[in-house]
C-alpha positions in Angstrom: -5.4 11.8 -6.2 -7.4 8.6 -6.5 -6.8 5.8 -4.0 -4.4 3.6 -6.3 -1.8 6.7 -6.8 -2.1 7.4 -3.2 -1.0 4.3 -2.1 2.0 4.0 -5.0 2.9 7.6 -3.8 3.2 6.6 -0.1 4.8 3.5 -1.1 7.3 5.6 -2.9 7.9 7.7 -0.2 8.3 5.2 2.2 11.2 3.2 0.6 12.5 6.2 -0.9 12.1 5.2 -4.9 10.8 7.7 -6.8 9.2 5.2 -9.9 7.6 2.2 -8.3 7.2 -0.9 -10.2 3.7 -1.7 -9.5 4.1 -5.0 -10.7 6.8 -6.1 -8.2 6.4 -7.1 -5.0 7.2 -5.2 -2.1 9.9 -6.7 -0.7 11.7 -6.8 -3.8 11.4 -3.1 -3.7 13.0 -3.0 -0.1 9.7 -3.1 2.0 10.2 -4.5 5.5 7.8 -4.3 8.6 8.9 -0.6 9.4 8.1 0.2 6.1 4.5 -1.6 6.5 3.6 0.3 9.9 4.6 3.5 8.4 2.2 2.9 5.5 -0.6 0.8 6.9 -0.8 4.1 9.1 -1.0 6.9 6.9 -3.4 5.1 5.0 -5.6 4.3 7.6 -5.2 8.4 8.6 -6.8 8.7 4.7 -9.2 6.5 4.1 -10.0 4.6 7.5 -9.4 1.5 6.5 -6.7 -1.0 8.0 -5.4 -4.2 6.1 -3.6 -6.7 8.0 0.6 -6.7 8.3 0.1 -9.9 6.0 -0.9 -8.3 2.9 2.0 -7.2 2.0 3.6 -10.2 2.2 4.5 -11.9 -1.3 2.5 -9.5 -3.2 3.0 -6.8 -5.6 2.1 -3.7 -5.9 -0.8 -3.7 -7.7 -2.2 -6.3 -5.9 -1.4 -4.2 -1.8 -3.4 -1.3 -4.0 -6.4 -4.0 -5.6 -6.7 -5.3 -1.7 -7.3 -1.8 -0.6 -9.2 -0.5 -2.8 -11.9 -3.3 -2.4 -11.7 -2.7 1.2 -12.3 1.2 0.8 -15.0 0.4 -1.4 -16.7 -2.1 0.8 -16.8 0.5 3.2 -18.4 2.8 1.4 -21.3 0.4 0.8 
């Protein structure tokens, strides 16, 4: 499973929606600061990697997964 999908699929998980609209933002899905914790921690068990509570604020899917895939990516450098 390759970082994007992992993140959509913990998403999904999370908020309990089986299809995730990467291209709406997380709130509009449902996402609150539980929901943040929960999966700014099992990604951190994955990858290592830690994003602040903030960037999930007003942004969409794609963009939570973009942020932490240049993070990953900067750590692997």
């Amino acid at each position: 499973m390759d970082i994007q999908s992992f993140i959509i699929n913990e998403i999904s998980k999370t908020l309990e929606i089986p299809d995730i609209d990467i291209n709406k933002k997380f709130e509009e899905l449902g996402g609150d600061s539980l929901a943040v914790v929960e999966i700014r921690g099992e990604i951190n068990n994955k990858y290592n990697v830690d994003v602040d509570y903030s960037t999930f604020l007003d942004k969409t899917v794609r963009e939570i997964c973009d942020i932490y895939m240049a993070k990953i990516a900067q750590k692997g450098k």
